[in-house]
Structure formats: C-alpha cells, structure tokens
N, C-alpha and C positions, 0 to 999 in steps of 0.2 A: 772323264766319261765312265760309267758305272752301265752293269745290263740290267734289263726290267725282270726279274725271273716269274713274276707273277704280277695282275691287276687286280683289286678287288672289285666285284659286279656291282654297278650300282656306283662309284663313286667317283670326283672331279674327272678323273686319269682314265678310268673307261669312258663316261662319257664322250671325253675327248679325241677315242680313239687309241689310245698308247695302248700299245700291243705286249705279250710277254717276248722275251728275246728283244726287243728295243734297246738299242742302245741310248741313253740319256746322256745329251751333251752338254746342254747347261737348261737353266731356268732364268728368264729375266735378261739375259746377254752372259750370263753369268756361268763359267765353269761350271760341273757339278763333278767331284774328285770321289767323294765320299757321304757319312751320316751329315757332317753338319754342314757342308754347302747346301745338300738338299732339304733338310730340316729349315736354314733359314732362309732361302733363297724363295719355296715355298710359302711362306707365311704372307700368302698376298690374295687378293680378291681376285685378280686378275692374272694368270702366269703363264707366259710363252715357254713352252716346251718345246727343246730342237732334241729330232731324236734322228738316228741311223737304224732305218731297216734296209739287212741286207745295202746294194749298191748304191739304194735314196735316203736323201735328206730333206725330212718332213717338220715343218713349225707348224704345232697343234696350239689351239689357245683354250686353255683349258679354266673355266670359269671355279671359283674356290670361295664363295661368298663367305663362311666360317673360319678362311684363315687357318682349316684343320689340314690332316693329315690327306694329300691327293690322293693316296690309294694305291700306288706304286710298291711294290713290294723286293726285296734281294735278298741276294743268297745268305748274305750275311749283315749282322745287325750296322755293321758301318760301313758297309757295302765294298772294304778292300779287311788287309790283313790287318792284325793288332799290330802296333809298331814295336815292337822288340826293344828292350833295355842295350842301352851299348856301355853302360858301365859293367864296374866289377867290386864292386862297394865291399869294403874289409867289412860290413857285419850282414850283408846279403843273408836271407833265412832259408832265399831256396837252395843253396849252395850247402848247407846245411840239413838237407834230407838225405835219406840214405839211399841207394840204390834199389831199383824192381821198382819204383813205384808208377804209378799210372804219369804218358808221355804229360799231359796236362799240368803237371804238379811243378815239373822242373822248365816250364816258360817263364821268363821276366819280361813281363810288359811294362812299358816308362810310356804309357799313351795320353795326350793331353786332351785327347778325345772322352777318354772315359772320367778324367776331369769332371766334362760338364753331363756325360749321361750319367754314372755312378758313383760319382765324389769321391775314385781312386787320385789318388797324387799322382804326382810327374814330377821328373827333374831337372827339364827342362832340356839337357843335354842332346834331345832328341828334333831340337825345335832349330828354326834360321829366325831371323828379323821377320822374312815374311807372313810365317807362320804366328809367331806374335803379332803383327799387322791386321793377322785376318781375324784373330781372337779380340785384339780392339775391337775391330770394323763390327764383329757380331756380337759384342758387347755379352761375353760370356762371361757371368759372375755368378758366383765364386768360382775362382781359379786354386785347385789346392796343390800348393806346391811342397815338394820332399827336399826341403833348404838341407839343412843338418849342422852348415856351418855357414858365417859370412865373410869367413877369414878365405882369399880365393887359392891358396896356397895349398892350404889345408885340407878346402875339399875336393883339391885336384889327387890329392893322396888318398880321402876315404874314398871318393869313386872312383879312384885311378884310371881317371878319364882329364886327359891334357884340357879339354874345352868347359871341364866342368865349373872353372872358376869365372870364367870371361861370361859365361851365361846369364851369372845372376843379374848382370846390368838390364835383364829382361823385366826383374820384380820394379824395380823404378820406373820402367815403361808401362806395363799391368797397373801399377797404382796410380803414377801421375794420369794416365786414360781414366780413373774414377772408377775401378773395376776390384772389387774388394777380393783379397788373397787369404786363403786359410794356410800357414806353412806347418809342419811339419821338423823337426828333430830328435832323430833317432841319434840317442845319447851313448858314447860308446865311453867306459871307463877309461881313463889316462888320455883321450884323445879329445875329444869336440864340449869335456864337461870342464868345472871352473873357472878360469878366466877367460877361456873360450866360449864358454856356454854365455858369463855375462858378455863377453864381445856381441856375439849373435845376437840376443836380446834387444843390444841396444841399438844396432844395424838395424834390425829391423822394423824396429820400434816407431825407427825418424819416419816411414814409410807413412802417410795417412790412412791408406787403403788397408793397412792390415785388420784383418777381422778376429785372427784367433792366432796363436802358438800354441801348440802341443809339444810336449817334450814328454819323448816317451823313451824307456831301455830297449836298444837291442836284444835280440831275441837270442839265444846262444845253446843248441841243441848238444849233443853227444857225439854227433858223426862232422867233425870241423876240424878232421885229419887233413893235415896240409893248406889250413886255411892262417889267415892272420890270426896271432895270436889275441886275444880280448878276453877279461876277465867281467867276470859278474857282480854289480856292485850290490854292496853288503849294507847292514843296515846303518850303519851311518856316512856311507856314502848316500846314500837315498834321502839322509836327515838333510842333508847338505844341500842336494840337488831341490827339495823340498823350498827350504829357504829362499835358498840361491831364486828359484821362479815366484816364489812367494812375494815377494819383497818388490821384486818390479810390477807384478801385478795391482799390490797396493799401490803402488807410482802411480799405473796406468787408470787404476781406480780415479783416483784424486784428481786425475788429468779430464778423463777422458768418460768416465761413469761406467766404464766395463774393467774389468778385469785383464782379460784379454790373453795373461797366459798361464797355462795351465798344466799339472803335469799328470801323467795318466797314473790309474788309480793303483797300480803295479806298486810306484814308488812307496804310496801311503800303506799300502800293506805292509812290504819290508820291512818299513821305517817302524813300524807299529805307532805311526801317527794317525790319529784321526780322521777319516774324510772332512774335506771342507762341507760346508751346508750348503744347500741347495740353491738359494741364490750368488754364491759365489760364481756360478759356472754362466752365467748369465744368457740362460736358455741352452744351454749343453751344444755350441757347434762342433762342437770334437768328440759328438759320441762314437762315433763308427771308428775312432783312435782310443778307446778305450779310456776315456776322458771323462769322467763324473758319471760312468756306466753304472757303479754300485749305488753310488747315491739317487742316481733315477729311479735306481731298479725298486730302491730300495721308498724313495717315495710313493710309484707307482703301485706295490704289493700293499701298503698303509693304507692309501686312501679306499684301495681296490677291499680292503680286508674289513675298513670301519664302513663300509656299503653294504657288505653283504651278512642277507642277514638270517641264513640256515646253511647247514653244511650236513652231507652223506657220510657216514661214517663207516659204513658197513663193508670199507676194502683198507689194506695196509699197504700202505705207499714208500716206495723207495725213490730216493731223487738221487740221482749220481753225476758227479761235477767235477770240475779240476778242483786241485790244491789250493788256489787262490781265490774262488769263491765261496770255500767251505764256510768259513766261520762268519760268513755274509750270507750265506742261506740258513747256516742254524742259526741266528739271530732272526732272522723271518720267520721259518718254525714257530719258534720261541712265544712270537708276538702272535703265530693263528691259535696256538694252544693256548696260550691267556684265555685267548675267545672260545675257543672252541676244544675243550679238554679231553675229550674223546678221541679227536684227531691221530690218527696212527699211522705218523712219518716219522723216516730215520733217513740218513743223509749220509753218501760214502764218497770221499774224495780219492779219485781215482790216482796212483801216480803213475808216472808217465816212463815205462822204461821203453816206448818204441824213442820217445824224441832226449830222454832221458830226465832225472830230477831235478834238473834247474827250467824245466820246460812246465809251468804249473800253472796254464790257463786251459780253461773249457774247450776253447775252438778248438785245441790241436789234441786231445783224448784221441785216441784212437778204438776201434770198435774191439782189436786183440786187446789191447790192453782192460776192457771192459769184463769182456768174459775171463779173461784170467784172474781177474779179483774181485767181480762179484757174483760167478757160476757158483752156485749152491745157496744163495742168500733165497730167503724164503720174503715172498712179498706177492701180493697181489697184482701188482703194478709195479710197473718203469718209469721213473720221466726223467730224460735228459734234454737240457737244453738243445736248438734246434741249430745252434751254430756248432757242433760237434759234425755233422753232415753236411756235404754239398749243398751247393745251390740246388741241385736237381732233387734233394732229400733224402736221398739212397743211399750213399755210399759214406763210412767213414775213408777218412785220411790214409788208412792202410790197406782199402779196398774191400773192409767189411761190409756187407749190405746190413741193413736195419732188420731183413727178417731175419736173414742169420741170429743174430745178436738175439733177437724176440726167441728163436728156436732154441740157441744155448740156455736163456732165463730160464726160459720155459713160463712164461709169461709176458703180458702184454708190453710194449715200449712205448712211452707216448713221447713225441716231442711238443717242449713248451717254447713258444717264441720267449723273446730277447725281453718284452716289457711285463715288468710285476704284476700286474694285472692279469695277464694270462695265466703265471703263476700259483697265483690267487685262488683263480678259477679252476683249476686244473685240480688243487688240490681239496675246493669246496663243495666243487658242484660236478664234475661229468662221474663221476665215479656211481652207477646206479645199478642196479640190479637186473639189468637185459640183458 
C-alpha cells in the first residue's frame, strides 16, 4: 500500500476519481508495494484500483486505453525508501571519501529497483526467491548485476556478507527465465584477478542470458585509513588483465558473434595498450561502466567534426578534465585543428588531491581542486565535462557550486555532455560574439 500524494487533472486516475492522500492497495487484485508493482500492474486498458480514504474502501475502474502512465503521483520516485547495501565490500568507494561531505554522498544503495529504472547494479544480497519471482513474473530485462566473483567462498569475504555466496544461484534463475543479465566485476589486485577472474568468466559464460561482463578496477582514493588493504594495479598487471578478458572474448566471438566481455577503458590506458576498435564493443552495453567510453567518444567527435562545416574562432577555449582523459582529448584537439587551424584550445588535466593521485577520472575532479590549479589561466572560456557535477548540475563533489567556480575563473564554464558530438560543437559553433 503506497499514498496518492498528488493526481494529474485530466488524466485515467482523475477521471476515476482517485483522490490525493489515497491510499493505493493494489491494481488488478494485485499488491501495489512500490515503483514497479504500479508501473506494471498499470499497463492495462482496463484497471481496478482499490484505494483507502480515510475509514472506506473504494474499487474505482479506472479506464487507461494507452496503456500509459494513470496519473497518480508520490512522494517519491519508487514510492518507499532506496533499499540500503547490507554489504561491507573490501573496495567499497564510498567508504573511501573523507569526512564533511554532503549526508547524500556516504549512502549505499544495492537497489534491484534501480536495476530496471537507471541501469544501477545490484548484488543481489538484498533480494529473497520472492523477490526474484516477481522480477521473472515482470519480465524485467536487463537485470545488471555487481557479481565480482563466482567462486561463493570468496565473495562472501569481498562483501563480507555470509548470504552473499548462496545468492548467486539467483543468476541461473534470471537467465534460465530468458531474462538477459549485464554483470559487472570490480577487479581488486591479489583477490578476485587471475585464475579467479578466469574462474568467474567461465561461471558465467555457461549462463545463455548473459549479455555483457565488464571488468572494471576498484577504485582506491587517499582517505582508506582502516580499510582492507588493496593495492593498485600497475601496468602490467593491467597488460594481464587485458589478455586474460581479451581471449575469452575472442572464444565468445567465435561461439556466439559478440564479444561479450570487456574490460573498462582505465585498464587500456595503464597498460598503454591501444583501445579496441569500435565494433569490438558490440554497440557499447557497458558504457555507463566506463566500457568503450573513449572509443565512442572518440567516434562520436569524428564523425561530428567531418559534418561540420565552419567554426568561430574569435574566443580561446580551455577544456579541463581528469588525468585519464587528457591525452584522449588532446588527440581530438589535434584532429579539430587539422580542420580547423585557427582553433584556440588548450587542455589541463586536473590532479586530484581531494580524492588523491591514483584517483584520475573526470567524474570524481572536484570544483577545489579546479580553482586551485587553474585560477589565473587566462581563457575566454571553461568547458568541463558534465559528469564532474551532480545530477541536479550544481554542485561539485566537494560542494563547490558551478558559479562559484565561474566566479574564481573569472570567466564563463560551460558544461559539455558525455557524447563527442557535443564536444564538437561546443568547440565549433556556440562560441559567438553576443
């Protein structure tokens, strides 16, 4: 049972009468708990709605000919709380931040809810049979799961969680239902890599339903006083790990005509190996895992840059980024100044001493860190990627706002989203004389 906190005018659930403060009890006969009871309970032409005003209990039949959304509104987007992580995983990243920062930053959510609304992972540990049941029953696919190991021994120790091994018998039930699984392996040196990594591989490989493996490194900041020890792998651990997924990939090629696993673009830098080419990633499902990011990004600015066909010149542009996209943005430069020779952009890779320098992606820059290294740089312009700030757009990581940050420059900040094409643009065309 979930409350109405609002109806939209005009639509199935007003018509019907559902009221705000309603309690909703189910749709169809059916419970309604949270987001996705109502979401798929919903999707009918027809739906009995049993609600609680006050001391009655009213069935309204509420007509939905579009099969869209009834119009019912709550307080929150899955109408109860996030379900909170009950692990304690040795390479955990929020465990990993430093004190003061906003309460929001140090929550661990394991929700298999957000699964299926924002293709967050889960680890299952949070779930019963039933819960897998109802995830059959509503044929939620892809389910992205945070495996990390198949050995159940082992990953009762990384998530130092006793039920965390017995769960995975969950992925056999996910797949054998026909419900394709993206997993997930966060690689910790001396533990889950090697002949453990190939164990995992090949665990989950037998699986039909697997869609994707990503293997990506733990993340390992500065402030990991009193945490499990884990070391950073170096570049030829990264050549190894490279290999090591490379090689069943070509298996699964051969087998299956995808690829299938992949490792995130971190290792290929270390390694100072090459990115794979672009159809190796076979339509990139593990971008949001940092999985054939550079390579998209880097397709996406190409084709965006051979389109377009004048560019403004008349402002000098600073783009500022982590450490590990530097020398994948000055090769994009590179290729607009071919074109375009007038162009006047320069590119500073920030380093990172809130989360410290083994910390060298974009998203985790902080807005201090920014003005302490490039306050006095003389530039027309700002652009930094848009994954450097919140969702909301505001805020860095360490609670700098964006106009702060514009006020230290002393100059404009633009943010460019995630795909080359914006970047493109950003650097060809808005730049004009208003």
């Amino acid at each position: 049972m979930v409350i109405v906190s609002s109806v939209v005018s005009g639509s199935p659930a007003h018509k019907a009468g559902i009221k705000p403060c309603d309690n909703l009890i189910s749709l169809n006969g059916n419970e309604i708990n949270d987001a996705l009871d109502y979401y798929f309970y919903a999707a009918e032409t027809s739906v009995k709605a049993v609600v609680k005003r006050g001391d009655e209990t009213l069935t309204l039949s509420i007509k939905n000919r579009s099969c869209g959304d009834l119009g019912m509104e709550f307080d929150t987007f899955l109408m109860d709380k996030k379900r909170s992580c009950r692990n304690n995983c040795i390479f955990c990243f929020i465990d990993q931040n430093p004190k003061g920062m906003r309460d929001t930053i140090y929550f661990k959510d394991d929700d298999e809810r957000l699964s299926f609304f924002q293709g967050s992972y889960c680890t299952l540990t949070n779930l019963s049979q039933k819960d897998i049941d109802r995830i059959i029953k509503m044929r939620i696919s892809p389910i992205n799961i945070s495996v990390h190991t198949m050995n159940p021994e082992l990953r009762v120790s990384m998530l130092r969680n006793r039920f965390a091994g017995e769960v995975l018998k969950y992925i056999k039930d996910i797949s054998d239902a026909g419900l394709q699984i993206n997993a997930q392996i966060v690689l910790c040196k001396g533990v889950n890599d090697g002949a453990e990594l190939e164990y995992t591989l090949t665990e989950l490989l037998k699986y039909e339903n697997i869609a994707s493996i990503a293997v990506v490194p733990c993340g390992l900041t500065k402030h990991r006083e009193g945490l499990y020890k884990l070391e950073a792998f170096d570049k030829d651990d990264c050549d190894k790990v490279i290999t090591t997924v490379e090689s069943f990939a070509a298996e699964c090629y051969e087998k299956r005509g995808e690829h299938l696993c992949y490792c995130s673009d971190e290792f290929y830098l270390v390694s100072g190996r090459e990115l794979p080419p672009d159809g190796y990633y076979d339509g990139y499902p593990q971008l949001d895992n940092g999985v054939g990011s550079l390579r998209n990004h880097k397709e996406e600015f190409i084709y965006a840059l051979e389109n377009t066909g004048d560019c403004v010149y008349n402002r000098t542009i600073e783009i500022i980024t982590g450490k590990a996209a530097y020398s994948h943005i000055r090769e994009l430069i590179d290729f607009a100044k071919a074109k375009f020779d007038k162009l006047d952009v320069s590119v500073t890779a920030i380093r990172n001493d809130f989360y410290g320098e083994t910390v060298t992606v974009s998203g985790l820059v902080t807005g201090g860190d920014i003005i302490n290294q490039v306050k006095g740089h003389k530039a027309d312009a700002f652009l930094i990627p848009r994954n450097m700030l919140r969702a909301d757009g505001d805020l860095f990581l360490d609670g700098v706002s964006l106009q702060t940050l514009i006020k230290e420059l002393g100059a404009p900040v633009y943010t460019v989203e995630a795909d080359g094409a914006d970047l493109c643009k950003m650097l060809t065309e808005v730049y004009d004389n208003d």
